[in-house]
C-alpha positions as a printed Julia matrix, in Angstrom:
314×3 Matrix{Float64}:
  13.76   48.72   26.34
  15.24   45.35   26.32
  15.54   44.95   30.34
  11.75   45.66   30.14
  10.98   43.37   26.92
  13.13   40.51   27.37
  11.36   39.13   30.75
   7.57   40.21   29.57
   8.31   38.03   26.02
  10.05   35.4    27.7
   7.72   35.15   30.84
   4.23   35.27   28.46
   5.94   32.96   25.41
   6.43   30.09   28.39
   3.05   30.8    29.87
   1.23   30.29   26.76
   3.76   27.14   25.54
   5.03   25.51   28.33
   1.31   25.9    30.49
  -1.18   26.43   28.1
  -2.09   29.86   29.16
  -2.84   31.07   25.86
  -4.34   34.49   27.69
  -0.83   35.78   27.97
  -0.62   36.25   24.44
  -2.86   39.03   24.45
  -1.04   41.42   26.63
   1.95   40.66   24.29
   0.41   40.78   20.58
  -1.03   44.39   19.29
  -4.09   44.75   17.4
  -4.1    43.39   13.87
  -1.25   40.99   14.57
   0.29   38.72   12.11
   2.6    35.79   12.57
   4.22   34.39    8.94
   6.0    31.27    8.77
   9.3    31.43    6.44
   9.26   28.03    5.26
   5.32   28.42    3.36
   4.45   31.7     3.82
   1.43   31.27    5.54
   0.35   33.91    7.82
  -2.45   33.55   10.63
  -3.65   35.8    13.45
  -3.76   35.55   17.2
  -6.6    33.38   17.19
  -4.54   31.37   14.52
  -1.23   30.98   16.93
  -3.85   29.93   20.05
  -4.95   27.38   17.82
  -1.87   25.82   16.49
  -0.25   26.06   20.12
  -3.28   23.79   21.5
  -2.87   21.73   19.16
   0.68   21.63   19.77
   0.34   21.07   23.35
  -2.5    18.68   22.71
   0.22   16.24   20.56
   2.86   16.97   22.58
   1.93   17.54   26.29
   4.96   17.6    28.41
   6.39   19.99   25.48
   9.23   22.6    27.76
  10.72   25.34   25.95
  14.06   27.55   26.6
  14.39   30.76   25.33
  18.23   30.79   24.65
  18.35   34.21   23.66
  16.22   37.46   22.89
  18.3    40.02   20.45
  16.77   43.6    20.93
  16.86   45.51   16.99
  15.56   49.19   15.32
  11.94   48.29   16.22
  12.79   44.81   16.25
  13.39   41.74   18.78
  14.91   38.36   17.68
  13.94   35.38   19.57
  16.06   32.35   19.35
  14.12   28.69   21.57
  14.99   25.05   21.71
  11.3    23.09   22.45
  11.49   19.4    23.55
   8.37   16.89   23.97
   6.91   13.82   23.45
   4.6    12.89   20.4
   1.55   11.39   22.05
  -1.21   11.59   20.26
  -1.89   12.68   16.35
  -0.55   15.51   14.88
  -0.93   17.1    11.43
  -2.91   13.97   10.63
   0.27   11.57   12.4
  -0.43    8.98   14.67
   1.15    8.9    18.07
   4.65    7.54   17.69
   5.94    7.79   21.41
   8.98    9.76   20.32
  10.44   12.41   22.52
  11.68   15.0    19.57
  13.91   18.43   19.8
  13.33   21.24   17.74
  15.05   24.79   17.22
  13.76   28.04   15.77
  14.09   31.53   15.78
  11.63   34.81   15.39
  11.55   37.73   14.52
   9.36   40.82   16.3
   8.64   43.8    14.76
   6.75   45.94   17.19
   4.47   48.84   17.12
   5.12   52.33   18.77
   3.81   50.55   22.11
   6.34   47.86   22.08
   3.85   45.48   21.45
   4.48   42.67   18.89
   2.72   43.81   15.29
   4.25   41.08   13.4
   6.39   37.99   13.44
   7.97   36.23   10.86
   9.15   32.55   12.55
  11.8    29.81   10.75
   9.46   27.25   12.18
   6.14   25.82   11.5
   4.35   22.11   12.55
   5.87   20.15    9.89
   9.44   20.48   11.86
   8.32   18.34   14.25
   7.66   16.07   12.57
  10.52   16.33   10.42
  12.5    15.61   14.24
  10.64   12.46   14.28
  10.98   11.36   10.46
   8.17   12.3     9.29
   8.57   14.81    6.11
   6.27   16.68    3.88
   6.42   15.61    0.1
   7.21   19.06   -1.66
   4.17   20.87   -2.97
   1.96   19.77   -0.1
   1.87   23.09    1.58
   1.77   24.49   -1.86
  -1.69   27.14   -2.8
  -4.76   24.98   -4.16
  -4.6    23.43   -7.55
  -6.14   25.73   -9.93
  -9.65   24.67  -11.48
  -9.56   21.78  -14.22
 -10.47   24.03  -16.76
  -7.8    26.72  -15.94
  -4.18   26.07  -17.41
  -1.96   23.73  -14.82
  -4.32   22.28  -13.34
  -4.21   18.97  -12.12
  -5.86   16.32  -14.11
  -9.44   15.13  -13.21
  -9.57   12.35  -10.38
 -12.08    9.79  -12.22
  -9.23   10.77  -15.55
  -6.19    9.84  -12.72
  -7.95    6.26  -11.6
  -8.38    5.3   -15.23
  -4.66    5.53  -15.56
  -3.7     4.08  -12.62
  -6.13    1.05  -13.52
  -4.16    0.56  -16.64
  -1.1    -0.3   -14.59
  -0.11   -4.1   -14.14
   1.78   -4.81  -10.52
   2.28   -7.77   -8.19
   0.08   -7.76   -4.69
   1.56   -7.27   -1.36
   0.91   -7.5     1.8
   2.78   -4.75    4.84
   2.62   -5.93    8.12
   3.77   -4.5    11.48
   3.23   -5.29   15.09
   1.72   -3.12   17.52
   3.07   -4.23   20.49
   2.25   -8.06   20.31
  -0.23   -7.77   18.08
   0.27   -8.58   14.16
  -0.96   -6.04   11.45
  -1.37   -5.83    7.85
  -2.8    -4.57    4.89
  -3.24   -5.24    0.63
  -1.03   -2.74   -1.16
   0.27   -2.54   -4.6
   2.26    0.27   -4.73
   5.53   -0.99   -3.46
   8.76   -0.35   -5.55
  12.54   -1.22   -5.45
  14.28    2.14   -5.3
  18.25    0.68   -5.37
  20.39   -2.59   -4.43
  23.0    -0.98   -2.68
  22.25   -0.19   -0.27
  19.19   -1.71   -0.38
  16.15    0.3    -0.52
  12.46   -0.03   -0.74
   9.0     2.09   -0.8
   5.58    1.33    0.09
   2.61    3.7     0.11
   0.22    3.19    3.08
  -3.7     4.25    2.54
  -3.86    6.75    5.76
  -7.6     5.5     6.66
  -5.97    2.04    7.0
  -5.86    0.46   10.39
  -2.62   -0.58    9.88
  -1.57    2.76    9.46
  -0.85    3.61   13.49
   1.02    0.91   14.12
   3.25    1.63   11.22
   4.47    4.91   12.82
   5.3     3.33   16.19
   7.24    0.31   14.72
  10.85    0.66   13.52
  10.54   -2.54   10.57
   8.32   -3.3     8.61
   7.62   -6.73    6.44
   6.63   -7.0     2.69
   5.1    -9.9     1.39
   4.89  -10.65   -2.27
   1.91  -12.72   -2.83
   1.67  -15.91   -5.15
  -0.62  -16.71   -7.48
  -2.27  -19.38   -5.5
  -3.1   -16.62   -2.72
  -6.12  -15.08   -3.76
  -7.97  -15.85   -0.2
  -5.13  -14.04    1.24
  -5.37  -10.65   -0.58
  -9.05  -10.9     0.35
  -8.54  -11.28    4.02
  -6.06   -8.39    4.02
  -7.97   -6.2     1.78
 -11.11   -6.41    4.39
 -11.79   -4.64    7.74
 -11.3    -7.93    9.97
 -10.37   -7.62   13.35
  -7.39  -10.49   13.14
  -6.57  -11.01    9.98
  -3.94  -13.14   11.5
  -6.0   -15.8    12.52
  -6.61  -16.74    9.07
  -3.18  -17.03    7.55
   0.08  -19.14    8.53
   3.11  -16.57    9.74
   6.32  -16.51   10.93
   8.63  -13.41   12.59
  11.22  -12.1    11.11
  14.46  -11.23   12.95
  12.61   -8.12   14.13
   9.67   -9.31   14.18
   7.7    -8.43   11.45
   4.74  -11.08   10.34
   6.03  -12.87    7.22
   3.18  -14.48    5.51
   3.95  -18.41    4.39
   3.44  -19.49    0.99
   4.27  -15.73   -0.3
   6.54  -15.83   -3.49
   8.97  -13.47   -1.43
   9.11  -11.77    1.87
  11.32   -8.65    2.81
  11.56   -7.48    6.45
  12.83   -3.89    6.25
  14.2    -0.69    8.64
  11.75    2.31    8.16
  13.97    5.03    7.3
  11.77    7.99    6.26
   8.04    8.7     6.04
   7.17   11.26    3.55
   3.42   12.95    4.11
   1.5    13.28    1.0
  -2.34   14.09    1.29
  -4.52   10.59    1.36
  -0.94    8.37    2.04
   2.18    7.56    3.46
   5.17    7.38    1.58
   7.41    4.94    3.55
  11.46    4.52    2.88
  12.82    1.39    4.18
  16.03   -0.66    4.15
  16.29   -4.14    3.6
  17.5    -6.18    6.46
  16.37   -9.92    5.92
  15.12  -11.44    2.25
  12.9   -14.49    1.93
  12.76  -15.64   -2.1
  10.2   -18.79   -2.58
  10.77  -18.6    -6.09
   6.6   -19.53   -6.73
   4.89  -17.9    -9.83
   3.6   -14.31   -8.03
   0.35  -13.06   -8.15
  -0.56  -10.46  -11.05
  -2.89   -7.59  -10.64
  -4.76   -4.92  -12.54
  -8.05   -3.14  -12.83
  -9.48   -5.16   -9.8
  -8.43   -8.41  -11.93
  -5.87  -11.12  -10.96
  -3.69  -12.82  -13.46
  -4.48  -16.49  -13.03
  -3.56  -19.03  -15.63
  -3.5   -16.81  -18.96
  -6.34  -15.03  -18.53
  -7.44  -11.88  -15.72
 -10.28  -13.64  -13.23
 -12.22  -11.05  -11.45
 -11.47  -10.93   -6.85
């Protein structure tokens, strides 16, 4: 049976990946098919697999896939692929990033008396490519819905979650980027040190931001601390202008990342990892170049600034 299995899988698997001819499935699949990924346990139909190969294909369209070996079982065929493409426009909610990625897998058949496939269970899903391209899942993302808020676990009510968050006191910064020659940037206050050595920062990046493309196509990234005196600033970054840039003074860093003058401290920093999380970006970096003014910095919380002893509404 393998002789006759191992070219029909191989030949109708490349058809419907490497072409798009997602009709070549259907010869393949039997009735009432199932296809479970290991890593979640989410199952989908044929329908399902159509979809998330378009969409595939769609991100990545020069995607070309080797089947490096088929493994004929009791009722069973194991199929073991390398898949290599370019990431050109958004995936799994990702902007394009330009990045040619490789990624491995294997599945397993079980077929029905036919010899058709009845169900697959596959070591891959969508997040590995992105995972090729440093881009990672936070854990718990791919996790079953929260339960209800008046069931036991649940998650805590969102209007309950932004009353604590308000109650926490942080500096204001600014994250810039270039895409290609053009600066970017955006307000954020949820930056943290993580450790001095090596040196290692986060930032979380609003994914509605229009900041947020650039950030994925850019290897560094710059931090600004904002002073106290920089109110106007945080104002012009926090709004939907079309070059913010043209309002501030700047410099490049030695990678080029926009440093904003007059900040109380500027960081210009190696992206490292990107961690997915639902609404934002969780974003790693290393620290390559410091900037320390040494000015008073500017104090935020509840939509307040800090300013000479007392909060003073933006």
């Amino acid at each position: 049976m393998q002789q006759m299995l191992e070219p029909l899988i191989t030949s109708a698997w490349l058809a419907a990946w490497d072409q798009g001819d997602l009709g070549a499935l259907d010869a393949l699949m039997a009735e009432g098919y199932t296809r479970t990924s290991k890593a979640t346990g989410a199952a989908i139909d044929l329908a399902g697999l159509k979809a998330e190969i378009a969409a595939v294909r769609e991100a990545f369209p020069d995607l070309r896939t080797t089947v490096d070996d088929v493994v004929e079982g009791e009722g069973t065929v194991a199929v073991f692929w390398t898949s290599t493409g370019t990431h050109t426009r958004e995936y799994l909610g990702v902007p394009a990033t330009g990045l040619t990625v490789q990624t491995r897998g294997s599945n397993i058949l079980v077929l029905d008396a036919q010899g058709r496939v009845l169900r697959e269970t596959v070591t891959w899903d969508g997040s590995e490519l992105l995972a090729g391209l440093g881009i990672r899942p936070l854990r718990g993302i791919a996790a079953p819905p929260a339960p209800e808020p008046e069931e036991e676990g649940a998650d805590p009510a969102l209007d309950v979650m932004k009353a604590f968050n308000r109650q926490f006191v942080t500096g204001v910064t600014v994250v810039t980027t270039k895409e290609g020659d053009t600066p970017k940037g955006l307000a954020a206050n949820a930056y943290c040190s993580i450790s001095l050595e090596p040196p290692l920062v986060l930032v979380c990046v609003q994914k509605t931001s229009s900041t947020y493309p650039a950030l994925f196509s850019s290897s560094h990234l710059g931090i600004n601390i904002l002073g106290a005196d920089q109110r106007s600033t945080v104002g012009v970054f926090a709004s939907k202008s079309p070059d913010k840039f043209a309002e501030v003074d700047w410099h490049e860093g030695p990678h080029g990342s926009p440093l904003i003058d007059g900040s109380a401290a500027s960081i210009e920093a190696e992206i490292q990892e990107r961690f997915q999380a639902k609404t934002h970006t969780v974003f790693i970096c290393r620290v390559r170049h410091a900037e320390v003014d040494g000015a008073a910095p500017m104090v935020y919380k509840a939509g307040h600034f800090f300013d000479g002893g007392q909060l003073v509404e933006l």
